[in-house]
C-alpha positions in Angstrom: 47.9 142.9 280.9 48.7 139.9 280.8 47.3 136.9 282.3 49.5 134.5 283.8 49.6 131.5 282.4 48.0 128.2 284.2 49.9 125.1 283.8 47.3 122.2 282.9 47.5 119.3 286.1 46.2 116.3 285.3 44.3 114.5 287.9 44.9 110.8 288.5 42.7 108.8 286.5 40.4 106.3 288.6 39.7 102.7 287.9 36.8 101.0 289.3 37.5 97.5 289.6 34.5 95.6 289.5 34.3 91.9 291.1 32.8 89.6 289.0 29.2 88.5 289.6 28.4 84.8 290.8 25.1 83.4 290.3 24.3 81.3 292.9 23.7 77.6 291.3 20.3 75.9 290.9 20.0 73.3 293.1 21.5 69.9 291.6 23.7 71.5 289.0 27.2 72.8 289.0 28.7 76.1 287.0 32.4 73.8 287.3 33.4 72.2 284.2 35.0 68.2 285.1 38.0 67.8 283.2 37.2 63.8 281.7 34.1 61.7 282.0 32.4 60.3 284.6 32.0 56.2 285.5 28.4 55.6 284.2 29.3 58.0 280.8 32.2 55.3 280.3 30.3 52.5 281.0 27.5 53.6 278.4 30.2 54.0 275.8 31.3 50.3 276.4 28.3 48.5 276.4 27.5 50.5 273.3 30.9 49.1 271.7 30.0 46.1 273.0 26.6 45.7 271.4 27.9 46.8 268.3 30.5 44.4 268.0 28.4 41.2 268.8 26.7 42.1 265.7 29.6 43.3 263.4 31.9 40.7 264.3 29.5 37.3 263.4 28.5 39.5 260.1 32.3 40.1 259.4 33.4 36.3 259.8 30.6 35.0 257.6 31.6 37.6 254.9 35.2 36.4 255.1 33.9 32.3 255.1 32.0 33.6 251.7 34.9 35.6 250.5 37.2 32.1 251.2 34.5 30.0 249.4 34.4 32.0 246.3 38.1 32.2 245.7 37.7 28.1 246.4 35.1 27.9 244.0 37.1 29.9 241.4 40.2 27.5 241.7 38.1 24.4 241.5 36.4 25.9 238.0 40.1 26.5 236.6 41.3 22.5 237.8 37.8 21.6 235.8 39.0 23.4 232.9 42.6 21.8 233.6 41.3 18.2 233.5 39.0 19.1 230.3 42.6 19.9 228.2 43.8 17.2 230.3 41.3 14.9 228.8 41.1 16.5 225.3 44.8 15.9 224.9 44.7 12.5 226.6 41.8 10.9 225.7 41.2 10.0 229.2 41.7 11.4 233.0 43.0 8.1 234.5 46.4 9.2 235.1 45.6 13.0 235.3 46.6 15.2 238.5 46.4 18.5 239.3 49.4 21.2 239.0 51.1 22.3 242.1 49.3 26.0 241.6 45.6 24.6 241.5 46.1 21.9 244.4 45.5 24.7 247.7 42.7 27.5 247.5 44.3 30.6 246.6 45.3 29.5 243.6 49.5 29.7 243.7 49.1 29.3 247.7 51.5 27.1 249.8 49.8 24.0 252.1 50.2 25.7 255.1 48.6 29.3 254.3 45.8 27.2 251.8 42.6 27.5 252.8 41.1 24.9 250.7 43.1 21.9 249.3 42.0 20.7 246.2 42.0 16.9 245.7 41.1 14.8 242.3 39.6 11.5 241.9 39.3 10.5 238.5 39.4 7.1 235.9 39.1 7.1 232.5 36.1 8.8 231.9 34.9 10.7 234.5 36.7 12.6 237.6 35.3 15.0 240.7 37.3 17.6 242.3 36.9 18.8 245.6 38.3 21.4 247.5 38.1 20.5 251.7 38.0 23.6 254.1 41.4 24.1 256.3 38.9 25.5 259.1 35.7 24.4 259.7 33.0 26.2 256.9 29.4 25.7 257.2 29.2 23.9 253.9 32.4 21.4 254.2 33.8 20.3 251.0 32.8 21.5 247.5 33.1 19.5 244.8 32.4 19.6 241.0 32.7 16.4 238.5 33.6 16.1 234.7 29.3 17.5 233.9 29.2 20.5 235.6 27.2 18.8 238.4 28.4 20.6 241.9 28.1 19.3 245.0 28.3 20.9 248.7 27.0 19.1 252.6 24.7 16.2 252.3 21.2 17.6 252.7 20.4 16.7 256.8 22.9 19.5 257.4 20.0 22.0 255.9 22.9 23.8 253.7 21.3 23.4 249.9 24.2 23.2 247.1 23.1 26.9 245.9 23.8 28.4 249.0 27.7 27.0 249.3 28.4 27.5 245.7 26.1 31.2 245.5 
């Protein structure tokens, strides 16, 4: 007895394809993405650069002017010390003038990238230096004399000598 033998069918295999759900939106907003940024979102960024650079850039021009008065201020200490061997070796700073490197403000600069030019007036026992601004500098010319004694903007300008040579 023998039992015939069944041959196994296989029955298609059905997919449900399901269609995706939408919600419907709530009012006023969208489910689509926008691909940049919209007029007012650009506007906001550029009033905020804007506002940010009205205060940055006056902050970053008066650190410069400081950064420019200190290198001036350096140079006119070194020309002090120059006319002090000047005098110690001379007896006198009548004839005395400053070397090519300590005339402009950085020291070694040319006259046309100086941003200080260094000038001395001197007899035989006493000189002052001063160093005059290329651009215009809140506290004009500095100068310093054969004491020590530095001077800045006569005092009506409201500048005091310890802020220009701080």
């Amino acid at each position: 007895m023998h039992k015939p033998v069944q041959k196994a069918v296989q029955k298609p295999v059905q997919t449900e394809t399901r269609k995706p759900r939408h919600h419907a939106p709530s009012r006023g907003f969208s489910l689509t993405l926008s691909g940049g940024f919209s007029l007012i979102e650009l506007l906001i960024a550029v009033a905020l650069v804007g506002i940010l650079a009205g205060i940055a850039y006056p902050a970053y021009t008066s650190h410069v002017q400081r950064a420019h008065r200190a290198e001036a201020r350096a140079v006119l200490l070194e020309a002090a010390q120059y006319m002090e061997r000047y005098y110690s070796a001379n007896t006198s700073y009548a004839s005395a003038s400053l070397p090519d490197r300590l005339s402009h403000s950085p020291a070694g600069s040319t006259a046309a990238d100086a941003r200080y030019t260094l000038a001395v007036t001197a007899d035989a026992t006493s000189f002052t230096l001063t160093a005059t601004p290329s651009k215009a500098d809140g506290c004009g010319a500095l100068t310093i004399n054969q004491v020590g004694a530095r001077g800045a903007p006569s005092p009506e300008s409201g500048i005091t000598v310890e802020s220009c040579w701080r």
